[in-house]
C-alpha positions in Angstrom: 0.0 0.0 0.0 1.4 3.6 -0.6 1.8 5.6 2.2 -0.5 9.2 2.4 2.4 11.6 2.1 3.4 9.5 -1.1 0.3 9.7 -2.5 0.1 13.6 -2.0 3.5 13.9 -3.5 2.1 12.2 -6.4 -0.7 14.5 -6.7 1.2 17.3 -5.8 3.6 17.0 -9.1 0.4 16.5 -10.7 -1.1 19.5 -9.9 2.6 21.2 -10.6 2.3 19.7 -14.4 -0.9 20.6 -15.1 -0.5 24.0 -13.8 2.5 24.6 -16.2 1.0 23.4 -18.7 -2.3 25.6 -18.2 -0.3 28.9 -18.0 2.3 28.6 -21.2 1.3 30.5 -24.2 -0.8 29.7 -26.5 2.0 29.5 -29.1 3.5 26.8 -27.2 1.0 24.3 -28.7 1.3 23.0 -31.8 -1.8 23.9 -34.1 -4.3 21.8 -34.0 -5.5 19.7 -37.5 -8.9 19.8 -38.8 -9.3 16.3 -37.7 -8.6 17.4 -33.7 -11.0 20.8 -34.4 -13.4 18.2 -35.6 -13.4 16.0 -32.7 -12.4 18.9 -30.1 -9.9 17.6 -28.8 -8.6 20.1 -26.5 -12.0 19.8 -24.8 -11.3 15.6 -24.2 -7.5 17.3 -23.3 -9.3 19.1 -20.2 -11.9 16.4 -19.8 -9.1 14.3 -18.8 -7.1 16.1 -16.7 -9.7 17.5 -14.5 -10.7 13.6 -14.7 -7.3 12.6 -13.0 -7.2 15.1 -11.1 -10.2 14.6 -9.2 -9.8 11.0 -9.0 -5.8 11.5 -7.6 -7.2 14.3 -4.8 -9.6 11.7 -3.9 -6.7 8.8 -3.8 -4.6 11.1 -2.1 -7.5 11.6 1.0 -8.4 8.6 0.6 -12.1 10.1 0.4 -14.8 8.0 1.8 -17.8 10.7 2.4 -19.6 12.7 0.2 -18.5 15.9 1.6 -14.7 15.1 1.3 -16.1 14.3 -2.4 -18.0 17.7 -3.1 -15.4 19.5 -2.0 -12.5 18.0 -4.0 -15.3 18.4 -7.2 -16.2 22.5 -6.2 -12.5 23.5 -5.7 -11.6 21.6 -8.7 -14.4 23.5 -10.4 -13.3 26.6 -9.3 -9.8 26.0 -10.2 -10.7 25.6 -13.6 -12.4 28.6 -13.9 -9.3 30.5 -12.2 -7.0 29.2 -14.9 -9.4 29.9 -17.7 -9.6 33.6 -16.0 -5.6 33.4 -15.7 -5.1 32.6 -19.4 -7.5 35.2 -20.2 -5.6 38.1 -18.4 -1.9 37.3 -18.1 -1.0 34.3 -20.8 -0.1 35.5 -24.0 -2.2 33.9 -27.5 -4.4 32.3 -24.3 -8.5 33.3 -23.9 -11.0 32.6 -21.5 -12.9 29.7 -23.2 -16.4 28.4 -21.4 -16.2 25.1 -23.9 -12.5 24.4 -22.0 -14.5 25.3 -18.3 -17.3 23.0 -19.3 -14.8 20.6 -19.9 -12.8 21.0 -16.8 -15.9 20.5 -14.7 -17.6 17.6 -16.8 -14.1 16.1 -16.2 -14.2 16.7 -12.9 -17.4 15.2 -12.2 -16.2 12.1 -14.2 -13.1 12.0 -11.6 -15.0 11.9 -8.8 -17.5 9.0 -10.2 -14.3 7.1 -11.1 -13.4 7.5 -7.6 -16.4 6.2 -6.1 -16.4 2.4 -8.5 -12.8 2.3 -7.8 -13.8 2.9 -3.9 -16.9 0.5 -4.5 -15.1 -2.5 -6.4 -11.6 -2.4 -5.2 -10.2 -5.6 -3.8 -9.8 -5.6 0.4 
């Protein structure tokens, strides 16, 4: 079993990487083809790192109740919103984008359900 302070390390560089990426300029990114515009796929990019985030916050607590739960999902909510206001005002080629918010909080939502089978079906 990993110890807590392991697993908060581990989502601690998490959060670290995902925050660097967030706040680099837009012309960081390579440009997108028309195949990613077509499926948005910077939408499934936040989808799936508001996914693991959620889900690693909850690993990291080891989260059994709700309210541990619905907090982890509001502050990652809100943190979302923070970077897309972030990008909006300091980050050059970078915009504040309700699709990429949507995203962040649909993936968030999706972490913390992904918690809660894992929780549910996980071996003793």
């Amino acid at each position: 079993m990993i110890s807590a302070g392991a697993r908060s390390i581990i989502l601690l560089l998490y959060f670290i990487g995902i925050c660097i990426l967030f706040f680099l300029p837009g012309n960081a990114f390579p440009k997108a083809g028309s195949w990613m515009a077509a499926i948005h796929f910077d939408k499934w990019v936040h989808f799936g790192l508001f996914l693991l985030l959620c889900f690693l916050s909850c690993w990291a607590v080891q989260a059994k109740c709700s309210n541990t739960m619905m907090f982890i999902l509001a502050a990652a909510v809100l943190y979302g919103i923070v970077v897309e206001w972030v990008q909006h005002q300091f980050i050059a080629n970078r915009s504040f984008d309700v699709g990429d918010w949507a995203a962040d909080a649909a993936g968030s939502v999706a972490g913390i359900l992904a918690w809660r089978v894992y929780k549910k079906n996980r071996p003793l």
